[in-house]
C-alpha positions in Angstrom: 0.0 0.0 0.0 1.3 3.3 -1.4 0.3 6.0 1.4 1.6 9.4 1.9 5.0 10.1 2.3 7.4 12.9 4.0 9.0 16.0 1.9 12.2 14.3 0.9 10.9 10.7 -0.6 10.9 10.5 -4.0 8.4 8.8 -6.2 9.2 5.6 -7.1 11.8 5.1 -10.6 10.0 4.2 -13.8 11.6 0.5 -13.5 10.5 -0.6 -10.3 6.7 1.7 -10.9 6.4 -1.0 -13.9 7.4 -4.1 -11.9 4.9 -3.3 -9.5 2.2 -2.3 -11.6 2.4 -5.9 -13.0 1.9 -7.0 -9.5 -0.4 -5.3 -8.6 -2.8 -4.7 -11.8 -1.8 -6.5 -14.3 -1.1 -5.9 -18.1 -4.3 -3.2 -18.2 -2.5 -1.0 -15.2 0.9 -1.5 -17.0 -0.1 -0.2 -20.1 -1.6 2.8 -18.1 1.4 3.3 -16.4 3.4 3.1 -20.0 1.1 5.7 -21.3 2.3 8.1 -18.9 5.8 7.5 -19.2 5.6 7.8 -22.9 4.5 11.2 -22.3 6.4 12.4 -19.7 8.5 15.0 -19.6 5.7 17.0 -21.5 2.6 15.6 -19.4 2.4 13.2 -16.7 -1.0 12.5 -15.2 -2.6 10.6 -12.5 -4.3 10.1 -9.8 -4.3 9.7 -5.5 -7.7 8.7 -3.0 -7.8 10.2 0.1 -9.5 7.9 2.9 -10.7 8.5 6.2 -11.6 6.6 9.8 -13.2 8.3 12.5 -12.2 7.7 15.6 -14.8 9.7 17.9 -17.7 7.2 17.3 -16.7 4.1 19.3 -13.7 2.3 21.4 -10.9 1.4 19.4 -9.8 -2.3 20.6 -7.6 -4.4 18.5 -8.4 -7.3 17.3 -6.2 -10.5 17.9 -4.5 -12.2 15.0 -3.3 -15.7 15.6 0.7 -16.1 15.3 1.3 -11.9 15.1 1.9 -9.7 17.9 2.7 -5.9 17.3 5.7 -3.9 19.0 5.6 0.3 18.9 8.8 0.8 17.8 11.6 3.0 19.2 15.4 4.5 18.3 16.4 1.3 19.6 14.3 -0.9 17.2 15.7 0.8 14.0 17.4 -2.6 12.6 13.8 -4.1 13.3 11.6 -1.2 11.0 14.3 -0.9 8.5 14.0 -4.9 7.7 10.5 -4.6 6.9 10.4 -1.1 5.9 10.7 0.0 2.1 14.5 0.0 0.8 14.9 3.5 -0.3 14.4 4.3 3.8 17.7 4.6 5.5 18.7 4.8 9.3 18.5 8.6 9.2 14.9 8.6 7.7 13.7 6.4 10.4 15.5 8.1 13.3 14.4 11.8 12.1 10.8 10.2 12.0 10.9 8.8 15.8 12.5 11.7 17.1 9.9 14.1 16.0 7.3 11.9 17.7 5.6 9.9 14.2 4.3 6.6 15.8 5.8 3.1 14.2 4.1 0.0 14.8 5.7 -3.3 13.9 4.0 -7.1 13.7 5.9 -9.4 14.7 5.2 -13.3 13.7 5.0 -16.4 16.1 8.9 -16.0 16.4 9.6 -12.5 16.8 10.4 -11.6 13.5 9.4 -8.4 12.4 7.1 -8.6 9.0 5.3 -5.7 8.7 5.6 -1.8 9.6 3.0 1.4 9.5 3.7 4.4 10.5 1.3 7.9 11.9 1.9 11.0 12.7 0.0 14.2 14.1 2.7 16.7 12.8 1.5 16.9 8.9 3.0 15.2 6.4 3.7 15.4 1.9 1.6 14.5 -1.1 5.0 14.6 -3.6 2.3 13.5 -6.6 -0.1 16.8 -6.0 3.3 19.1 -4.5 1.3 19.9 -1.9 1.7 19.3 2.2 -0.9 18.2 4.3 -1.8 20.4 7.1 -3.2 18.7 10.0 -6.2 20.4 12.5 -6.0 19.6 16.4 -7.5 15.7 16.8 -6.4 15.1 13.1 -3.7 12.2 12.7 -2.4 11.0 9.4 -1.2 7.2 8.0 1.5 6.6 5.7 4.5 4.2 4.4 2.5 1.0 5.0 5.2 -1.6 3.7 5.4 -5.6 4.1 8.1 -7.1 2.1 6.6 -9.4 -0.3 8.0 -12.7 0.6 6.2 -11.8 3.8 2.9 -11.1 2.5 -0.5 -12.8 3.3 -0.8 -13.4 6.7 -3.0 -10.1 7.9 -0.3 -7.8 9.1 -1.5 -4.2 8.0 -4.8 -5.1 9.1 -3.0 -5.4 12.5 -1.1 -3.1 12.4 -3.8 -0.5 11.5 -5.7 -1.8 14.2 -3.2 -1.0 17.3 -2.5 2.3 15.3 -5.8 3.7 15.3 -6.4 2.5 19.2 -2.8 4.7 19.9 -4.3 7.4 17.8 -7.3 7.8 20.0 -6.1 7.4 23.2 -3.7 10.6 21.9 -6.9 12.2 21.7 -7.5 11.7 18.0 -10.9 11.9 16.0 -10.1 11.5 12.7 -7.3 9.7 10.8 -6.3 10.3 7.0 -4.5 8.5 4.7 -4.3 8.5 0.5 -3.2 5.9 -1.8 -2.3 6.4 -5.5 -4.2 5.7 -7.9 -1.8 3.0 -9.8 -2.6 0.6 -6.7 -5.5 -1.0 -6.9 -4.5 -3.7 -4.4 -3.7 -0.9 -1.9 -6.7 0.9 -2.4 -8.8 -2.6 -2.1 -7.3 -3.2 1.2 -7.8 0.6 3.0 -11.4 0.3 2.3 -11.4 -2.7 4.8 -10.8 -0.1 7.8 -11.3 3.2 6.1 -13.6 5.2 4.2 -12.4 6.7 0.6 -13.8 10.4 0.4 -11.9 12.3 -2.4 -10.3 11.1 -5.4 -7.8 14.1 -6.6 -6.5 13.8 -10.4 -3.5 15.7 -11.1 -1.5 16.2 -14.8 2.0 17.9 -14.8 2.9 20.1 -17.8 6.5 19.8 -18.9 7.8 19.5 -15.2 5.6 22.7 -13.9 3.7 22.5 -10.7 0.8 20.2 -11.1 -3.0 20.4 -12.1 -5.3 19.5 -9.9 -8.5 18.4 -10.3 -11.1 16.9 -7.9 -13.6 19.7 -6.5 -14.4 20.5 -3.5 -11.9 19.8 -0.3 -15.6 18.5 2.1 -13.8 15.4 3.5 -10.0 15.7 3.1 -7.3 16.8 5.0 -6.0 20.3 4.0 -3.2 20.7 1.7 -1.4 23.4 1.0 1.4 24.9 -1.4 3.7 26.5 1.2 4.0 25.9 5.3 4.2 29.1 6.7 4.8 30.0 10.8 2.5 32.7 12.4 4.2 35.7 11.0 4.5 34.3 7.3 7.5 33.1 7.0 8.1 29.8 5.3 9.0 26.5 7.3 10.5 24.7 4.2 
């Protein structure tokens, strides 16, 4: 599951965007993705979902999964995320990420092994395909980098792992969690309707490298995004 992603990590390459497209469409959702490479640099399009949970309606309580138990990870379970986390993350990405306060949750299998990570934060976080950040209210929280690896797939983990994240969430006094997936993962989007709601689908098309298009109405539902992060007296934060 693609989900949203801080400032400084890239899209995935064109090679390994293919690969998984196969996996996880098909021929139809490689030939979509082929499409858009073809055009690029003049015009790349696309699309992401944003989905939501509320978490103000009833008791978050996890639900048990035989043979996984979870772990909230901390700077001294680094080696542990970074085995199930996405390769391009590095020990620096993860330790910036605990040490401002994001929230990492780890299953573990019957033996201890780590096979699954998902990460939330309450700090805001980046949309790289719509350039834009995502500014989060008081009680707002926000999911992203969702990653098993795939020889370790199939056995229920980010189910879990959502699970225990959106019980931390609300009793950090959370009442509404976010999260987006792209629209090139159909899989991914299949499997956050399990525990969220989808509520806006925003298309976006990039002219010859300019900022992008976007196009989806109305922001009823959605977190807020916006172009620049300012501090109270205007000044940019990034």
């Amino acid at each position: 599951m693609v989900c949203g992603l801080p400032r400084h990590e890239a899209i995935r390459p064109i090679g390994e965007r293919l690969r998984y497209a196969l996996e996880q469409g098909g021929v139809p959702q490689v030939l979509r993705l082929g499409l858009n490479h073809l055009a690029s640099p003049w015009v790349e399009f696309g699309s992401v979902t944003f989905f939501r949970r509320r978490l103000d309606r009833h008791l978050e309580v996890p639900r048990p999964r035989p043979g996984l138990s979870v772990l909230q990870a901390s700077l001294d379970d680094i080696p542990l995320v970074l085995q199930v986390s996405d390769p391009r993350r590095t020990d620096e990405i993860v330790r910036e990420r605990l040490g401002r306060g994001d929230l990492c949750f780890l299953a573990l299998d019957a033996a201890g092994q780590p096979i699954h990570s998902g990460w939330a934060t309450m700090l805001g976080a980046h949309v790289p395909e719509l350039a834009r950040h995502v500014v989060l209210r008081r009680h707002e929280a926000y999911l992203y980098d969702a990653f098993t690896p795939p020889s370790r797939r199939g056995h229920g983990a980010f189910g879990f792992v959502l699970d225990h994240l959106f019980a931390k969430l609300q009793a950090l006094g959370a009442r509404v969690v976010y999260s987006y997936v792209r629209g090139d993962d159909p899989k991914g989007q299949r499997a956050a309707c399990v525990r969220l709601r989808p509520v806006r689908t925003l298309a976006h098309v990039r002219l010859r490298g300019r900022a992008p298009l976007i196009l989806g109405g109305s922001a009823r539902g959605r977190p807020t995004l916006v172009t620049h992060l300012v501090d109270d007296e205007g000044r940019s934060l990034r």
